[in-house]
C-alpha positions in Angstrom: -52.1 -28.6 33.8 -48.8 -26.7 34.9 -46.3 -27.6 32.1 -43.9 -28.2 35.5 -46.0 -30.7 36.6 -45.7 -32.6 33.6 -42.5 -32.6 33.3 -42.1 -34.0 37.0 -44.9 -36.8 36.2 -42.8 -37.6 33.2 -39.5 -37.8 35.0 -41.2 -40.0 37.8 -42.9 -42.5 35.4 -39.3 -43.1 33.3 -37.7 -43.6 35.9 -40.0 -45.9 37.3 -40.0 -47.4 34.4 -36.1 -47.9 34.4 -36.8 -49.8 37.5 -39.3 -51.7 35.9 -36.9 -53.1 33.7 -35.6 -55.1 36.7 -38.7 -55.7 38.6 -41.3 -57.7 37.0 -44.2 -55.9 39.3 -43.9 -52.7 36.6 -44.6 -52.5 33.2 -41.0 -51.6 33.0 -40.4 -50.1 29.5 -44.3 -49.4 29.1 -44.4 -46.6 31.8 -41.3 -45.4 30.3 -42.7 -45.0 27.2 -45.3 -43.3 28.6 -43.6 -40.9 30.6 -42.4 -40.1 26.9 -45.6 -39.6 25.2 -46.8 -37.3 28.0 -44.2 -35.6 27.7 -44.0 -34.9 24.0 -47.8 -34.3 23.7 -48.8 -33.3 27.3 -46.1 -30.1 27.1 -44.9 -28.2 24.1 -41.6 -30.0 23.8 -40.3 -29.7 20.3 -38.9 -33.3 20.9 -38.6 -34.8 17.1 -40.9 -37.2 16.5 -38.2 -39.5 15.6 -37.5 -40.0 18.6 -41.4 -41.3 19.8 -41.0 -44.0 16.9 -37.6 -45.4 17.8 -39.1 -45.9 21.1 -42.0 -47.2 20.4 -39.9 -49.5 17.9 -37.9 -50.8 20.9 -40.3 -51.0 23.4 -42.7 -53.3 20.6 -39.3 -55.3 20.0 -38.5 -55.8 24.0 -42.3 -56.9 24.9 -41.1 -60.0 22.0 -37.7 -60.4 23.0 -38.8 -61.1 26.6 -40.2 -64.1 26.2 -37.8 -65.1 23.0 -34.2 -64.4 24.4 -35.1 -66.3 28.1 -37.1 -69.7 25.8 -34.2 -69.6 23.1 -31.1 -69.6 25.9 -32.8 -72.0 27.9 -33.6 -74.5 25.5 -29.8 -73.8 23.9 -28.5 -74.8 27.2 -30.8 -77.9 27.1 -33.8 -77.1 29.0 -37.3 -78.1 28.4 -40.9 -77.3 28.3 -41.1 -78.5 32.1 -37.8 -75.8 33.1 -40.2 -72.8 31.3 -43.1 -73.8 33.4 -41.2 -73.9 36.8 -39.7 -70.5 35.6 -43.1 -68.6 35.3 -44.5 -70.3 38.2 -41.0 -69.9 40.4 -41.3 -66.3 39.1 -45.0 -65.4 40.1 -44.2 -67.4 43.7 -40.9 -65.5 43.8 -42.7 -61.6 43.9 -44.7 -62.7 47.3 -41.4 -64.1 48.8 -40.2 -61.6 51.7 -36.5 -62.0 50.8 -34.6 -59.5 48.1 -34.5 -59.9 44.9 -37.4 -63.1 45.3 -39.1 -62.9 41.5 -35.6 -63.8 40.4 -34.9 -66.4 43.0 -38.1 -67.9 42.2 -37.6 -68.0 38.4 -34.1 -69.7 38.7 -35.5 -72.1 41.7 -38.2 -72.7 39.1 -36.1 -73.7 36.1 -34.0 -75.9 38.4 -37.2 -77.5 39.9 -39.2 -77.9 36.7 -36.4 -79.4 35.3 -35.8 -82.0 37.8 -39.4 -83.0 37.6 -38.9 -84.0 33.8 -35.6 -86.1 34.3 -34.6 -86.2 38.4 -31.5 -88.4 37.2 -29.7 -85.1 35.4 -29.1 -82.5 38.0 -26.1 -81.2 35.4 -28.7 -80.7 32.9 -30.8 -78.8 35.6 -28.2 -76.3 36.2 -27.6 -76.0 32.9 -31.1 -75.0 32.1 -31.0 -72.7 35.1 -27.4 -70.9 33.8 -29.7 -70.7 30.3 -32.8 -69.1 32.1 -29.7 -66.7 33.7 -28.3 -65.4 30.6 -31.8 -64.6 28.8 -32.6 -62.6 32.1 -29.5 -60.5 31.4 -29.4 -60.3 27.7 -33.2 -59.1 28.4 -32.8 -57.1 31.5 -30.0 -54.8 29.9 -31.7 -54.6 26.6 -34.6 -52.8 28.6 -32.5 -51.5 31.0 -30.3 -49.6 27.7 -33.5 -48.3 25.8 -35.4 -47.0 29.3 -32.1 -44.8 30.1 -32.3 -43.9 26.4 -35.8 -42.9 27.1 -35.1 -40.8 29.9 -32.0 -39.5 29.1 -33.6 -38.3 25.6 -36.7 -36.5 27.7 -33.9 -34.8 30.0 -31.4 -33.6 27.3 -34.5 -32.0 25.5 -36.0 -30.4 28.7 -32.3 -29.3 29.3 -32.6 -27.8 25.3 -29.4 -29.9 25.1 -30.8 -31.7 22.2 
């Protein structure tokens, strides 16, 4: 295959991948690491190999922290096993929704459900939960977010023979 080719196949899946990291309908970080490993084995890059593990270091690490950061900020702003349940299924409901941005709409409406059917009394604790499910989404949306840009911006630089 035309080395050119590659390289645009590579460029498309990190970037997709980039996306990814916000929409949960891509593998996110996964096709960015592949557009990686295509690229360092599909062409003749001279890309260090260095590279290739810290990535697949990160990428191993984000596929645990996504379900870590989003359980441990919930459950330190007092949600329960009923607010993680609403999330997934609030999340999975959310992707079919025809509005923007529905998979996170979902997963907040979720939380905010699930925990009102444990304990309907304690809306404050509900929005709590919700705010705890909000900050694990960021902390683990710009964590992927970070290393996919990485990703591509180390395949670019080396196509560019800037690094």
């Amino acid at each position: 295959m035309d080395t050119t080719l590659i390289n645009i196949l590579c460029i498309i899946l990190l970037v997709l991948g980039i996306v990814g990291t916000f929409l949960p309908v891509l593998p996110g970080l996964l096709l960015s690491i592949c557009g990686l490993l295509i690229y360092k084995y599909g062409t003749d890059a001279d890309l260090s190999m260095i590279y290739v593990w810290v990535f697949v270091m990160l990428t191993a690490a984000s596929v645990v922290l996504n379900y870590v950061i989003p359980a441990k900020t919930t459950q330190k702003y007092g949600g329960t096993r009923w607010g993680s349940i609403g999330s997934v299924i609030g999340t999975i409901v959310g992707i079919f929704l025809p509005i923007p941005l529905g998979f996170l709409v979902g997963m907040f409406a979720g939380v905010f459900v699930g925990e009102l059917l444990h304990d309907s009394q304690d809306i404050n604790k509900a929005l709590k939960s919700t705010k705890g499910a909000f900050i694990g989404f960021i902390y683990g949306t710009g964590f992927n977010f970070v290393v996919g840009v990485a990703m591509f911006l180390v395949v670019l630089f080396n196509m560019l023979n800037i690094i």
